[in-house]
N, C-alpha and C positions, 0 to 999 in steps of 0.2 A: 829319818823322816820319809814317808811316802811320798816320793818325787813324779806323783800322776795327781789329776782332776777332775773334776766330775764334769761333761759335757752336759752342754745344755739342749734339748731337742728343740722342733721346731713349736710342738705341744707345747711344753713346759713356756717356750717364746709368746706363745697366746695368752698363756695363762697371767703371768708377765703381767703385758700388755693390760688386761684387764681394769690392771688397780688407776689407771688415768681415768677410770670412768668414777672414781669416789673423787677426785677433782671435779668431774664435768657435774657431776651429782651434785658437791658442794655449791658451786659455782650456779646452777637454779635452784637452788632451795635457796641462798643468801642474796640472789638477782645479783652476782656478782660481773655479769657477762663476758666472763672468762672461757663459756663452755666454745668459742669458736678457734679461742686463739689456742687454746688447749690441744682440739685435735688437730690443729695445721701444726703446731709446734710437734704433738709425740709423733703424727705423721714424716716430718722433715728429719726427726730425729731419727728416725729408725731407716727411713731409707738412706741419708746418709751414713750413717753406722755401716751398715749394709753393704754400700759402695767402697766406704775407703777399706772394709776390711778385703773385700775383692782384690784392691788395688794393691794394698801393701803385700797381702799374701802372691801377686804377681812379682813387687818388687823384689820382696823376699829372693824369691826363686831366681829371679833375675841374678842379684848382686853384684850391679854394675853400679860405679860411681857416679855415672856423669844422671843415673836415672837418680840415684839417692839424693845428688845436688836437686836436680829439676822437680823432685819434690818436696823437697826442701823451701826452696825459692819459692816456688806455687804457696805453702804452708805460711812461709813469711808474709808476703803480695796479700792474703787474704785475713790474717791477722792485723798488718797495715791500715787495709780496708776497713776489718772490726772495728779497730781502736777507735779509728777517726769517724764512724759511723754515731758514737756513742755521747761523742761532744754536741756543744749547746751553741757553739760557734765553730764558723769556718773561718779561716785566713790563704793567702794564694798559697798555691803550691801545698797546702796541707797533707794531703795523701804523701807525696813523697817525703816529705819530712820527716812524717809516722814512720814511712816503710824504714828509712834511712836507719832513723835510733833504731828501730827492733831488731830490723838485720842484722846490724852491726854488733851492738848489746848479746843479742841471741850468738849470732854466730862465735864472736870471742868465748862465753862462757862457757857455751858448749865442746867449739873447739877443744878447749883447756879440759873440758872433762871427759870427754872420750878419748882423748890422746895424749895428757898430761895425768890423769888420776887416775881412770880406769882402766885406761891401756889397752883400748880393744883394736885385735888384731884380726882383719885389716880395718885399721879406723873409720872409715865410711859404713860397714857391719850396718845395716838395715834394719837388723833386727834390734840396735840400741840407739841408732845414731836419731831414727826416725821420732822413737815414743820419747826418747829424754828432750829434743827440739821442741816435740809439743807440748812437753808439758812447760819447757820454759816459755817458748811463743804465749801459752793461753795467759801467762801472770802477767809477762810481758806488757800485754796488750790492755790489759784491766788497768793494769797501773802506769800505762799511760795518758789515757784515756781519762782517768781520774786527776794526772796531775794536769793535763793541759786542760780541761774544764774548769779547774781549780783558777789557774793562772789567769787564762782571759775572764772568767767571772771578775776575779777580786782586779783586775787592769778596769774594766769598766764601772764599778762597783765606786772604784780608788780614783778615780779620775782624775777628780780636782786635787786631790792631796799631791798627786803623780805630778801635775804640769805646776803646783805651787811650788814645789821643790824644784824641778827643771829651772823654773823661772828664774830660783834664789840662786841657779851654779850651781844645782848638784848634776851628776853625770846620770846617764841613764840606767846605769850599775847600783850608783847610789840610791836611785827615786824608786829600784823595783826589786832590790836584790830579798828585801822582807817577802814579798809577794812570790819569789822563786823558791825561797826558802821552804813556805807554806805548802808552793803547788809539789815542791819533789816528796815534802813528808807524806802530804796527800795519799803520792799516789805508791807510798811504799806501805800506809798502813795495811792494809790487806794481806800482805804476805809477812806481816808481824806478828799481826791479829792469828795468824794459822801458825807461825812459829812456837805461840804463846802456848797456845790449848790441843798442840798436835801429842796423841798418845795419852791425852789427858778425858779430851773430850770426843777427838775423833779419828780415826785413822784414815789414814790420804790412800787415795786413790791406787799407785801403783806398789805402796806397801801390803794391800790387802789382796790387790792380786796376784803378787808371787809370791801371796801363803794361801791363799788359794789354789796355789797352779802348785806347791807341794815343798816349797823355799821354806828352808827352816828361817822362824821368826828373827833371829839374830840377827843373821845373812841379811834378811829383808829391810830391817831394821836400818842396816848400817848403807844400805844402799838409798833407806831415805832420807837418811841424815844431811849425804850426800850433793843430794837432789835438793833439797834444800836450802843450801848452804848455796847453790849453783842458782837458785831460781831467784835468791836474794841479792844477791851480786848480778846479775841480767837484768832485775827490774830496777836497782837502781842507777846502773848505766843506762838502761833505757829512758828514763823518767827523767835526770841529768839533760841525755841527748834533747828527747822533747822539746823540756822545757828552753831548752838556751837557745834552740833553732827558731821557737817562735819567737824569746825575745830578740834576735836579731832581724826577725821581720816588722815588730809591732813598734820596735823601738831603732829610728836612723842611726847612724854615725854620729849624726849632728845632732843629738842627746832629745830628739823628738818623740813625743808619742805619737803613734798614727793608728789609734784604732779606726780609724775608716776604712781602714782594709781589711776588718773585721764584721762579718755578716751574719746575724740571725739565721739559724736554723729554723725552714718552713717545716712543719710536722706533718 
């Protein structure tokens, strides 16, 4: 198979470009008032694009470790930030909690795959350690994000039912383990949902580019299998971690609820 790709110019990048204005279009013909957030949105898109491709092709060349961690950790720090960006509520310490599971979740799984499955030599490799991280951080984050929304809704939601049981002698395992239950499915649907209809309905993102960049389909194939199988196992240790960090905050030792530590997001 032809192991080259076709470049894209900076023309061809305009032309691109372009098609966000049948958005802005749509958007005043239906008074949708979308046409502002549109071009601040493909604005932010493209210069970031832009930026980190600068940066990684610096790292690239570099390939030093201690750079691949540092942005690594950077990558994590602001996926942290996303997740809990997304929620409907806040609790103390929330940002760290978030970073805590993803980091953790992210770091294991990926570990395990660049060093236990694929075997790249030298494991830090920039050029794998970097895109296979982001692509687990970005599910990571969605499906935390979903399951801790999930959880403090239905704690507020439950309230009464929550402190009736407490009242009767259940422990606080017992009065909310249904509610943990709910919040981890939550936030695993998403990367079910894409397990389900991948190859069927659509093809993922770093399978179509390295059969675009010239990877016979096969090869491509089994490399997203892979990725898969790694971004499932990350989100649901992530979503896990989440969820049981806030129940140790929302819920004492001493079998209480305390959502008062729990704050409405101003919009």
């Amino acid at each position: 198979m032809n192991q080259s790709y076709i470049p894209i110019s900076d023309f061809q990048l305009a032309l691109a470009a372009g098609l966000i204005f049948v958005n802005i279009g749509l958007s005043f013909a239906l008074q949708l008032g979308l046409a502002k957030s549109l071009g601040i949105a493909a604005i932010r898109m493209v210069v970031q694009l832009l930026l980190v491709g600068y940066i990684l092709a610096w790292v690239f060349a570099l390939d030093n470790p201690w750079l691949v961690f540092f942005v690594a950790l950077m990558m994590s720090v602001i996926a942290g930030n996303a997740s809990v960006n997304r929620t409907q509520r806040r609790f103390p310490a929330i940002f760290w909690r978030s970073l805590l599971s993803i980091l953790a979740s992210s770091a294991l799984v990926t570990g395990l795959l660049v060093g236990g499955i694929i075997q790249i030599d030298p494991w830090y490799n920039p050029q794998y350690v970097i895109p296979l991280l982001g692509m687990v951080l970005g599910n990571t984050l969605t499906g935390t994000s979903l399951a801790l929304d999930r959880l403090m809704e239905d704690l507020v939601r439950q309230q009464s039912q929550i402190e009736a049981l407490l009242a009767l002698g259940a422990t606080r395992w017992e009065a909310a383990n249904s509610m943990i239950r709910d919040a981890i499915r939550t936030g695993m649907i998403p990367t079910i949902n894409s397990m389900m209809v991948v190859g069927l309905v659509s093809l993922p993102g770093m399978m179509t580019g390295q059969i675009l960049g010239g990877v016979a389909p096969t090869d491509a194939v089994r490399y997203q299998i892979v990725i898969f199988f790694t971004i499932a196992a990350g989100t649901a240790l992530a979503c896990m971690g989440i969820v049981m960090l806030a129940f140790q905050v929302l819920f004492t030792p001493e079998h209480q609820l305390r959502l008062d530590r729990l704050q409405k997001r101003e919009r």
